[in-house]
N, CA and C atoms of all chains as a GROMACS GRO file, in nm:
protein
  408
    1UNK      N    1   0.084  -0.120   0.000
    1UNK     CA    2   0.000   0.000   0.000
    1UNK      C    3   0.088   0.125   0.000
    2UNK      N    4   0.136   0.183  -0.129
    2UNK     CA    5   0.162   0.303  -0.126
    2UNK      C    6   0.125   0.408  -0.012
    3UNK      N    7   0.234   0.491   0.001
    3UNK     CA    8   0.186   0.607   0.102
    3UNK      C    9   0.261   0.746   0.061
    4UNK      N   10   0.164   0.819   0.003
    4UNK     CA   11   0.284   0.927  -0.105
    4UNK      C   12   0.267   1.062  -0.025
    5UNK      N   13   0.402   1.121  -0.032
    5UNK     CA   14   0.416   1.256   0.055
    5UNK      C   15   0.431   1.362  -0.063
    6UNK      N   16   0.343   1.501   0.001
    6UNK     CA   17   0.389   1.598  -0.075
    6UNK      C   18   0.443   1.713   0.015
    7UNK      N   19   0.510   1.828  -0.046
    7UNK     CA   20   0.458   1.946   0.038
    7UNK      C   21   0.422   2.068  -0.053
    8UNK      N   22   0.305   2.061   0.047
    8UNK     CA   23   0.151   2.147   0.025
    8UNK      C   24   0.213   2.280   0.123
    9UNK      N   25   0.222   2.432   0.026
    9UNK     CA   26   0.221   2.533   0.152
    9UNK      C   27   0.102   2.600   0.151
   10UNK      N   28   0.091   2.594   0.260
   10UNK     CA   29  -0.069   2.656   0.328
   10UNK      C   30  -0.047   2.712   0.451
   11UNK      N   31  -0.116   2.825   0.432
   11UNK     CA   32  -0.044   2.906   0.572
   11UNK      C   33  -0.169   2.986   0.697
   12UNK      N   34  -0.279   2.898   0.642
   12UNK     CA   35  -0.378   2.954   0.791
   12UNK      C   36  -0.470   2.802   0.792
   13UNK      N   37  -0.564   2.757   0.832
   13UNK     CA   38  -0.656   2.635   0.902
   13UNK      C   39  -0.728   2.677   0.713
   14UNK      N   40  -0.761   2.765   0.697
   14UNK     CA   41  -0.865   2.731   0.561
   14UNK      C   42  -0.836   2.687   0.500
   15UNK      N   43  -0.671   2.758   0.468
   15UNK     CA   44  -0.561   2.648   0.319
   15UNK      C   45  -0.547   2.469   0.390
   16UNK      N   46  -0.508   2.457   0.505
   16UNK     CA   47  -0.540   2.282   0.520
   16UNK      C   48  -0.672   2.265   0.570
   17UNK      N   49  -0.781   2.294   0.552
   17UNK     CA   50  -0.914   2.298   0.538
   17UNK      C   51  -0.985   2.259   0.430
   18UNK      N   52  -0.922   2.327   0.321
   18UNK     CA   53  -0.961   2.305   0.171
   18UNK      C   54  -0.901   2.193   0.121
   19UNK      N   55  -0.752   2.160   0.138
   19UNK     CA   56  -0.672   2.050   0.085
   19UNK      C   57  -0.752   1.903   0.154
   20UNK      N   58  -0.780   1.977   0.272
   20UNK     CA   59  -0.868   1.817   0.369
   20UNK      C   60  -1.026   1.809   0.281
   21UNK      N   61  -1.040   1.895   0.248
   21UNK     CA   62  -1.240   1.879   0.206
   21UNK      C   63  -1.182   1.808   0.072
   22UNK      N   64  -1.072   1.830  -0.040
   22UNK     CA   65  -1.061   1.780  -0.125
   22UNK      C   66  -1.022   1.618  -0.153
   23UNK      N   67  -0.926   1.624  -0.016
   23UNK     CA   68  -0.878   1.479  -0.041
   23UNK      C   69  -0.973   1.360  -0.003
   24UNK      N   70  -1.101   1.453   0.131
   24UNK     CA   71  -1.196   1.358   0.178
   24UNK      C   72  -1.256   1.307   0.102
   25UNK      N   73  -1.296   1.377  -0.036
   25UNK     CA   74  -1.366   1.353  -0.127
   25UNK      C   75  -1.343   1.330  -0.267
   26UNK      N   76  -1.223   1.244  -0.266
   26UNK     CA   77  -1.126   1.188  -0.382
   26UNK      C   78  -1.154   1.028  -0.357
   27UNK      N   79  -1.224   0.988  -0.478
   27UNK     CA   80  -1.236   0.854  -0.448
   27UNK      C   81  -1.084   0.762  -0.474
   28UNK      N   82  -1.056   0.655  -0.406
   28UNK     CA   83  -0.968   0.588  -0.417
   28UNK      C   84  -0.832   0.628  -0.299
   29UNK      N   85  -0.920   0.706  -0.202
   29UNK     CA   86  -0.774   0.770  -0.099
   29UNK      C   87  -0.838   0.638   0.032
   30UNK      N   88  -0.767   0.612   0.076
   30UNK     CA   89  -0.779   0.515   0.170
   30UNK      C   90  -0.798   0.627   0.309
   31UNK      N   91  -0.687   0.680   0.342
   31UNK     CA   92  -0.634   0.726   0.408
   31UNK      C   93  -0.562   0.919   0.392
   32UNK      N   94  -0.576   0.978   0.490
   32UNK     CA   95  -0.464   1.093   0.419
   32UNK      C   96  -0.471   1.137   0.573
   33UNK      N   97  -0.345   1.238   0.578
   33UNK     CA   98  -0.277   1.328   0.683
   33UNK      C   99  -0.258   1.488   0.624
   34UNK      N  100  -0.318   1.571   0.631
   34UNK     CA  101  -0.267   1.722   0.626
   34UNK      C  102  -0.212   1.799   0.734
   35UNK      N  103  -0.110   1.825   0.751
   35UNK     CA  104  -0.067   1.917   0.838
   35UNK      C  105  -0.019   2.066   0.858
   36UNK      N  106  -0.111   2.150   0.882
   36UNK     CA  107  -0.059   2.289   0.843
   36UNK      C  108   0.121   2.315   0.914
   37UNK      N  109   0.125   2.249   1.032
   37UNK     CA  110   0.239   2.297   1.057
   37UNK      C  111   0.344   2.250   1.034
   38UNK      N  112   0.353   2.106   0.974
   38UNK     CA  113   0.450   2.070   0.907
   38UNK      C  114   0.433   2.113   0.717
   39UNK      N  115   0.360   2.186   0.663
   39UNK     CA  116   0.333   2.204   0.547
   39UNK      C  117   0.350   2.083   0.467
   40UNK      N  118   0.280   1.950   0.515
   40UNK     CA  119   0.306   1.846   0.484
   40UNK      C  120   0.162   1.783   0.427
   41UNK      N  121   0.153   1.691   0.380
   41UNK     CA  122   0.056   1.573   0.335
   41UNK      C  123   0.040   1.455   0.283
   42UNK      N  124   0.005   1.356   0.354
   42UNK     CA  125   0.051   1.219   0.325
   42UNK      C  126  -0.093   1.161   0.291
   43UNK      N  127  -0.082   1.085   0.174
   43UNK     CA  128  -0.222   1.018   0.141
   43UNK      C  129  -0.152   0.862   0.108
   44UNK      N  130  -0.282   0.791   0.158
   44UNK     CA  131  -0.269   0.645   0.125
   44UNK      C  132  -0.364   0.639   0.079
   45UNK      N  133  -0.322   0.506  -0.032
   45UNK     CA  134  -0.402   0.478  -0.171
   45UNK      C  135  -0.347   0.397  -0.257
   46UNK      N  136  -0.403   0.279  -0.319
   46UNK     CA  137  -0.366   0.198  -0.368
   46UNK      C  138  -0.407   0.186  -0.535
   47UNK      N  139  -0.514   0.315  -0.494
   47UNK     CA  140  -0.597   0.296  -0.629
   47UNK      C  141  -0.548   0.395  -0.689
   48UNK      N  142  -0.463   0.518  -0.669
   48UNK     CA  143  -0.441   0.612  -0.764
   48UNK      C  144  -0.314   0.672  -0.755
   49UNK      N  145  -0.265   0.719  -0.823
   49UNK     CA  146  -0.088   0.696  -0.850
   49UNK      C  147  -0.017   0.844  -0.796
   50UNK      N  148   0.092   0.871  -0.778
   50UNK     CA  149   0.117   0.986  -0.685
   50UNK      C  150   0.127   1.086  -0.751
   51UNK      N  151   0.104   1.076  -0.903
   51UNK     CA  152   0.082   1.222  -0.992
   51UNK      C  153  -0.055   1.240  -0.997
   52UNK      N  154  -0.164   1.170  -1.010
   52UNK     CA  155  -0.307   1.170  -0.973
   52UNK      C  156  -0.312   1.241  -0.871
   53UNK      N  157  -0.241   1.222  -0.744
   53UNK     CA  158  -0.297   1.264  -0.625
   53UNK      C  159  -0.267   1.429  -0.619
   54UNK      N  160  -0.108   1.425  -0.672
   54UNK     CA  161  -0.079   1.540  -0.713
   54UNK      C  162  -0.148   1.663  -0.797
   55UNK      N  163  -0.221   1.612  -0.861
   55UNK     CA  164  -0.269   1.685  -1.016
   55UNK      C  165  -0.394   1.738  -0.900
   56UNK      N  166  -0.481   1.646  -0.804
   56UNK     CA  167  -0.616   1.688  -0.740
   56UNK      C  168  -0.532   1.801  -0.666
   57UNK      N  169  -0.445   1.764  -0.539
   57UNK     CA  170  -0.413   1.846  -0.455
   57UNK      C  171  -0.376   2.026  -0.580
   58UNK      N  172  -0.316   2.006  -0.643
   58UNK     CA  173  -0.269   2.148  -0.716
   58UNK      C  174  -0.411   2.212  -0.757
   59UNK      N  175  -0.488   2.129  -0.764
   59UNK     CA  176  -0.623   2.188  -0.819
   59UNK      C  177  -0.708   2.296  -0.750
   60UNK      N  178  -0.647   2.284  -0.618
   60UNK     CA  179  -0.699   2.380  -0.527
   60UNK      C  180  -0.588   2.522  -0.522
   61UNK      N  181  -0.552   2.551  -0.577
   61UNK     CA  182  -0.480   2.676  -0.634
   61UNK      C  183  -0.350   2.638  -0.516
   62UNK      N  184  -0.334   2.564  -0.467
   62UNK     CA  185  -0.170   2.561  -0.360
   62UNK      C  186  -0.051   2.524  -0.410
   63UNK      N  187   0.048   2.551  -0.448
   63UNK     CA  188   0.178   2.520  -0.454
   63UNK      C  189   0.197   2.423  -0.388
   64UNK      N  190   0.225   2.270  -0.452
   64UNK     CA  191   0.253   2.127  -0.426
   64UNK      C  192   0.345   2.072  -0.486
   65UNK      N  193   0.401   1.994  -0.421
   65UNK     CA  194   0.490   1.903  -0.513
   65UNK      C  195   0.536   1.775  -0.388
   66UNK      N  196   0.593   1.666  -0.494
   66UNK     CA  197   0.605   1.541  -0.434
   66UNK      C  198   0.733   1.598  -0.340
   67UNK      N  199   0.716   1.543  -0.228
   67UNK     CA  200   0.822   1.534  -0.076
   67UNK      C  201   0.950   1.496  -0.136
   68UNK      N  202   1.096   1.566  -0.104
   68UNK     CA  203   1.229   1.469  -0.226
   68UNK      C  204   1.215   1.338  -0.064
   69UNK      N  205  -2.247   4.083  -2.182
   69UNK     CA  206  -2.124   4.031  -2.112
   69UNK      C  207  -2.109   3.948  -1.979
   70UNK      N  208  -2.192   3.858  -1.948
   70UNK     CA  209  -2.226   3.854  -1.820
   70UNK      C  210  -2.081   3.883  -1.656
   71UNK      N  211  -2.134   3.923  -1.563
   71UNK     CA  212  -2.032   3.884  -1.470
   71UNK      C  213  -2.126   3.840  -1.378
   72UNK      N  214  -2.000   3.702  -1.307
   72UNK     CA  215  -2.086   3.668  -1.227
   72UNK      C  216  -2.059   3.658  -1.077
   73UNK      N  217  -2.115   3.633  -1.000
   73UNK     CA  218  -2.059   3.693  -0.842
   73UNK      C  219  -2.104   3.558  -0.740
   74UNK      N  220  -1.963   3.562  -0.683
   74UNK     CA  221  -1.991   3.406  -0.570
   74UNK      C  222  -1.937   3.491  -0.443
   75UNK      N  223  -1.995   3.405  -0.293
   75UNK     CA  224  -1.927   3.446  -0.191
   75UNK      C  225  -1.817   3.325  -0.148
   76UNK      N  226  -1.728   3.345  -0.155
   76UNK     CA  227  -1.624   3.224  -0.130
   76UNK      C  228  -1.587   3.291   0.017
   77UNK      N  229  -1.525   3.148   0.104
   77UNK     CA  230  -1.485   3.176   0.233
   77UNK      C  231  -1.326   3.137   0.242
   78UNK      N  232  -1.284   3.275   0.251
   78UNK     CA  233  -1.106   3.329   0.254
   78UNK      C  234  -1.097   3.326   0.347
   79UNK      N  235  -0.976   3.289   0.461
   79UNK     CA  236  -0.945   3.331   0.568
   79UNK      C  237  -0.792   3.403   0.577
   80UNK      N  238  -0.720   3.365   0.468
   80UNK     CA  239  -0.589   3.448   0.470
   80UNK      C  240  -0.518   3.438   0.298
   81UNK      N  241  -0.420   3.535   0.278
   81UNK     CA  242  -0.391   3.561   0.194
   81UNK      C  243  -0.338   3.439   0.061
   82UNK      N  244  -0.321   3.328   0.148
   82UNK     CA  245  -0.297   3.204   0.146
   82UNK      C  246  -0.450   3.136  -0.005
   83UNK      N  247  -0.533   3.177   0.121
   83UNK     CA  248  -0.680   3.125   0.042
   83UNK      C  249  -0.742   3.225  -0.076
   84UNK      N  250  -0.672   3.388  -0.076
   84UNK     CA  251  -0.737   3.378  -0.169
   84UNK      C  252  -0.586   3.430  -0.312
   85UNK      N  253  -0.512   3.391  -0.289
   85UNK     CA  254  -0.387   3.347  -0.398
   85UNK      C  255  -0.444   3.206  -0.440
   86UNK      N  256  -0.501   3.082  -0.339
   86UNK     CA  257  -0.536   2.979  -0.417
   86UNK      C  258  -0.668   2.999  -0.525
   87UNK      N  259  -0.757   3.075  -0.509
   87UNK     CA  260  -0.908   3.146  -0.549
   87UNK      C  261  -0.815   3.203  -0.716
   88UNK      N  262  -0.749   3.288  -0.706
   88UNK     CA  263  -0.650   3.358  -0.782
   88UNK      C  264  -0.588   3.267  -0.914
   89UNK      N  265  -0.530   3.193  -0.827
   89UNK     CA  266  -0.461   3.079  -0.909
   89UNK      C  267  -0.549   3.015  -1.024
   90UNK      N  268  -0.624   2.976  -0.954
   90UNK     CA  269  -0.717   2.879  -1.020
   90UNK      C  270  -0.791   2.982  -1.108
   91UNK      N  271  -0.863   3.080  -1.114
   91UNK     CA  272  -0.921   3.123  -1.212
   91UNK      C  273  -0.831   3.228  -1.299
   92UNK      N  274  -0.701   3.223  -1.265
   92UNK     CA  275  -0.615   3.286  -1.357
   92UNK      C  276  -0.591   3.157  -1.459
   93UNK      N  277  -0.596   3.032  -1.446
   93UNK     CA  278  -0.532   2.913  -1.548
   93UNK      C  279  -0.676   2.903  -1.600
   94UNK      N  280  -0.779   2.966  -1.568
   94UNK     CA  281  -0.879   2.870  -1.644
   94UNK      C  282  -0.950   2.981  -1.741
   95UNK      N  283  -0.924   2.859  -1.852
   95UNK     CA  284  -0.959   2.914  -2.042
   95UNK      C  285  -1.100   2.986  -2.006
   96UNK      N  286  -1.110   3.072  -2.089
   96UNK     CA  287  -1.291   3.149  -2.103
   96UNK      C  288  -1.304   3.276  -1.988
   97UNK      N  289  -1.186   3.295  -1.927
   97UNK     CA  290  -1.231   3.411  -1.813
   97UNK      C  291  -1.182   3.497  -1.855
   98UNK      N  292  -1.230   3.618  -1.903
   98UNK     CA  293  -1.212   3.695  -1.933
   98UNK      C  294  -1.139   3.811  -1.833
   99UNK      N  295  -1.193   3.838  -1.756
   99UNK     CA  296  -1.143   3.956  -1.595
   99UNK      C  297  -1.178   3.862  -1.480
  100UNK      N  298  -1.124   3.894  -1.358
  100UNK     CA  299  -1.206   3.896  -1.243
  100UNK      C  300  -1.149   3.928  -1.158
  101UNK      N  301  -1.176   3.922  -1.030
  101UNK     CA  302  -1.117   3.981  -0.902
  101UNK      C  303  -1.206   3.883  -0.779
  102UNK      N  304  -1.051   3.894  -0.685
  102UNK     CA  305  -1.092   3.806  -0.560
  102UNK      C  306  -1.057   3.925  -0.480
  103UNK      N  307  -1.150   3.923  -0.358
  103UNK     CA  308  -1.139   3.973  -0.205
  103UNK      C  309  -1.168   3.932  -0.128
  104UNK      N  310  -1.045   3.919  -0.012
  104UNK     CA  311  -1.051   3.877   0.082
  104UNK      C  312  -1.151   3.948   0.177
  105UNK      N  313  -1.116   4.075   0.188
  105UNK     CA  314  -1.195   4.175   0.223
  105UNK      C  315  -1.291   4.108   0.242
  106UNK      N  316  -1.391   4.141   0.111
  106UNK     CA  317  -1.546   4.106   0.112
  106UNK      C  318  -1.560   3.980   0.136
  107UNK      N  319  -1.508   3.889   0.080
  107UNK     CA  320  -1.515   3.752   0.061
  107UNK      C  321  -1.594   3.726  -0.038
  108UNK      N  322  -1.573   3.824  -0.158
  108UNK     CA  323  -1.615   3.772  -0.285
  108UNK      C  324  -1.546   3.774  -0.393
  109UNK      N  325  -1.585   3.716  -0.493
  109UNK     CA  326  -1.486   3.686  -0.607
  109UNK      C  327  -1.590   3.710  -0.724
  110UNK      N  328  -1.560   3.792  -0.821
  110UNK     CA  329  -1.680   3.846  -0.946
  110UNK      C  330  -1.548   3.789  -1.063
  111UNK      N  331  -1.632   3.710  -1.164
  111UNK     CA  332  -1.582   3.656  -1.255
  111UNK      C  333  -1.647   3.745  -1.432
  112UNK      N  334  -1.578   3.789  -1.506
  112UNK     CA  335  -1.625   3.790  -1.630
  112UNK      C  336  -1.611   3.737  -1.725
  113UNK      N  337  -1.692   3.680  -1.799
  113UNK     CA  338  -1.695   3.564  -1.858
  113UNK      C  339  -1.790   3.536  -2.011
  114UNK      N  340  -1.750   3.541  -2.120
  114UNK     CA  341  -1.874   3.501  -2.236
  114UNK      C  342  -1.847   3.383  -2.258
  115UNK      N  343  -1.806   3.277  -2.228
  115UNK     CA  344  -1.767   3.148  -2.233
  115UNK      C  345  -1.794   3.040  -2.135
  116UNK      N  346  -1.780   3.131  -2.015
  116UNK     CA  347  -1.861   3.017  -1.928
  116UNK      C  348  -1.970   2.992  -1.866
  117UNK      N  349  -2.080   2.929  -1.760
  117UNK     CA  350  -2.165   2.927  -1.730
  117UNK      C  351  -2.120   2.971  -1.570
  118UNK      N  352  -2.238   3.048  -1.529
  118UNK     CA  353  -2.206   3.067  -1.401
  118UNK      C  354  -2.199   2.952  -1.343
  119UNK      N  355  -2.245   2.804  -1.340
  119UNK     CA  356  -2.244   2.695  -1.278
  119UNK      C  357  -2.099   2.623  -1.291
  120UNK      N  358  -2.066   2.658  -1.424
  120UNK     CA  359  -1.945   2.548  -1.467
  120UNK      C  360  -1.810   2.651  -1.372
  121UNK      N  361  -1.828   2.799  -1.350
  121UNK     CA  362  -1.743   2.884  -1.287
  121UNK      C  363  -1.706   2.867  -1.132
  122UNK      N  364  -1.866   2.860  -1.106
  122UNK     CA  365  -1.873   2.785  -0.963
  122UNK      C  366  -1.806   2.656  -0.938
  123UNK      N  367  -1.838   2.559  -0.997
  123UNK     CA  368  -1.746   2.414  -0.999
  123UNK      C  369  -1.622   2.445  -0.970
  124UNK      N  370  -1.556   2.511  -1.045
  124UNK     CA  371  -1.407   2.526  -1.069
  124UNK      C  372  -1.338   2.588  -0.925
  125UNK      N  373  -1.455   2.702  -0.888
  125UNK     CA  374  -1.370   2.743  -0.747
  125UNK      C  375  -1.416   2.679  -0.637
  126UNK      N  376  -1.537   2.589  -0.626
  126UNK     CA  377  -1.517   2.500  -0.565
  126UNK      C  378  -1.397   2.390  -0.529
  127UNK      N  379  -1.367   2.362  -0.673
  127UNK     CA  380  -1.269   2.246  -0.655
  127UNK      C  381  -1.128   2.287  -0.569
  128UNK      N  382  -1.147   2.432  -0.527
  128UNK     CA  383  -1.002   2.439  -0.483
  128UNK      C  384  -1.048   2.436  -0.318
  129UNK      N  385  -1.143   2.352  -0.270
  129UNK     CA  386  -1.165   2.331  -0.145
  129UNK      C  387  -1.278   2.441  -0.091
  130UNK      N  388  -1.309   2.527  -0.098
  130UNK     CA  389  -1.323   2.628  -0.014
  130UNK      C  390  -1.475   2.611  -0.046
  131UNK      N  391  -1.550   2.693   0.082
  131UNK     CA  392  -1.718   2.680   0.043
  131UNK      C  393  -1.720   2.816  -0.025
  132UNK      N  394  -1.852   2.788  -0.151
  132UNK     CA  395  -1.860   2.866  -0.249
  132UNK      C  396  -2.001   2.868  -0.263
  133UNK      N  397  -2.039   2.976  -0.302
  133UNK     CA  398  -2.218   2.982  -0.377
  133UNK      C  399  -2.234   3.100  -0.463
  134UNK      N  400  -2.325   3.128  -0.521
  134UNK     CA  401  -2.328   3.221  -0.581
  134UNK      C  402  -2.397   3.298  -0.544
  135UNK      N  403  -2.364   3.462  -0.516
  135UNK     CA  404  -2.379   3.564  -0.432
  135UNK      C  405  -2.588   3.609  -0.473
  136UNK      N  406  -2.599   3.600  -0.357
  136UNK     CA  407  -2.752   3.637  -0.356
  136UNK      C  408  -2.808   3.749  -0.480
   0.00000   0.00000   0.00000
């Protein structure tokens, strides 16, 4: 079971507010973690690949990219 | 020419650069403007539907409707 990291910067509760309403409602996420204060986000998922997850998360206007 | 007017919920400069983002990449918008201020965002548009406009800034997480 894949577990893919990005970092997401978001800098008040609405920006990881919005990234959380999006990922809740991404079919194929098992699992996910947003953290405003680590500007972090970890989703588990078996069903969709870590540029998928990527492509949703950017969709919400935030500067993302995969964790090195 | 229509413009059309949503109340989106901004809480920092964060949320509405993501509001920004997203309807700066998307084809058919002619003008618009986000405020945090007000907490509205007026789109101009001969290409799109106020519904299909709404969708779009939805997708970047945030609650959205279209302004009374």
């Amino acid at each position: 079971m894949p577990v893919y990291k990005y970092d997401v910067t978001m800098t008040c509760s609405g920006c990881s507010g919005a990234v959380t309403r999006v990922l809740s409602k991404l079919d194929g996420v098992k699992s996910f973690d947003v953290s405003l204060e680590t500007q972090k986000v970890t989703v588990d998922s078996d069903k969709l690949s870590e540029q998928e997850i990527l492509e949703k998360i950017q969709k919400t206007g935030k500067a993302a990219k995969v964790s090195a």
